[in-house]
C-alpha angles and dihedrals in degrees: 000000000000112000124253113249096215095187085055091051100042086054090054096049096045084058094048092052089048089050090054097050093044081063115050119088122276113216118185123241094017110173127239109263107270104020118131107257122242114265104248120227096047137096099232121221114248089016106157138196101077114103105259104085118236089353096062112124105019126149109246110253127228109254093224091039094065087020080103148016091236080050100057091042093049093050093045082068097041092049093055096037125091141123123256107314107003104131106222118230111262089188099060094039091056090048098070099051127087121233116290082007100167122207112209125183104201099204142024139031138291120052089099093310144350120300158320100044141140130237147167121247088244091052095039089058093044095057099039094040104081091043084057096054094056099044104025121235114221105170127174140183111245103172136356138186123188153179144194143170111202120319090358136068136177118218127199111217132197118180137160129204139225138176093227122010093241078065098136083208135034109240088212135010120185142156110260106207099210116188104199127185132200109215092194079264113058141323121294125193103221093179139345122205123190138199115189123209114269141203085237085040135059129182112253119248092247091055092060099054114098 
């Protein structure tokens, strides 16, 4: 019985594998085994590909939603909040954050994991939408403080949270840390922090006063 050459086998299979891969079919933009596919139906934050530069792919942002810095934080809650079932508006969300914007909730658990963690707005609105729909998020401003110097300004957010808006209580209140930015045009978020209300930490009095 010859001998196998194994060199010379290992040389053919590894033509007939190339041959298989150089037919199968090539698609674009094919994803990494395993990633979380894109939600369809949205314009996603960041998204590339079209001409504009780092703009490329924005939602288009409604003119009396980034006229003001008290605008754009106004329609960062309104954007988030709705009853059971009411699907929020990604495109309207997106729009008020600034290229590579991060959201980061300093404290607690949810959101993929427990925090403190980083995400996009596009992300941040994937993961915490579904969990919206079944409860419900209602959240509000009820007071602010800021200050700026130029094209940026820092505001001091407290909110509170309820399921349903006849909620007697809030199930959550926090400080949102907003960084906004004024490009000359309109208002831009370039990050949000939060830091919810605790049993080991209660909101001071000066933080509740409108």
């Amino acid at each position: 019985m010859p001998r196998l050459n194994f060199r010379v086998v290992g040389r053919v299979v590894g033509i007939v594998a190339l041959t298989l891969l150089a037919s199968l079919p090539f698609t674009a933009g094919a994803q990494e085994p395993g990633a979380t596919p894109a939600p369809s139906g949205h314009s996603m934050h960041g998204s590339s590909g079209a001409p504009g530069g780092h703009m490329a792919g924005l939602p288009k942002a409604a003119p009396a939603d980034v006229a003001s810095s008290e605008a754009i934080v106004a329609a960062y809650y309104e954007a988030l909040s709705g009853p059971v079932g009411k699907k929020r508006d990604w495109n309207r969300f997106l729009s008020l954050f600034f290229p590579g914007a991060r959201l980061l909730p300093a404290e607690g658990k949810g959101h993929s994991g427990t925090m403190p963690h980083t995400f996009s707005p596009s992300k941040y609105l994937y993961d915490t939408e579904s969990n919206m729909l079944q409860e419900g998020y209602v959240v509000k401003e009820i007071a602010h403080r800021s200050e700026g110097f130029g094209k940026i300004l820092h505001v001091w957010s407290t909110y509170e949270a309820r399921h349903a808006a006849a909620d007697a209580k809030p199930f959550v209140r926090g400080i949102n840390s907003f960084q906004l930015f004024n490009d000359g045009k309109r208002w831009w978020i370039f990050d949000v922090v939060w830091q919810p209300e605790t049993t080991k930490l209660t909101l001071p009095a000066e933080d509740l006063k409108p």
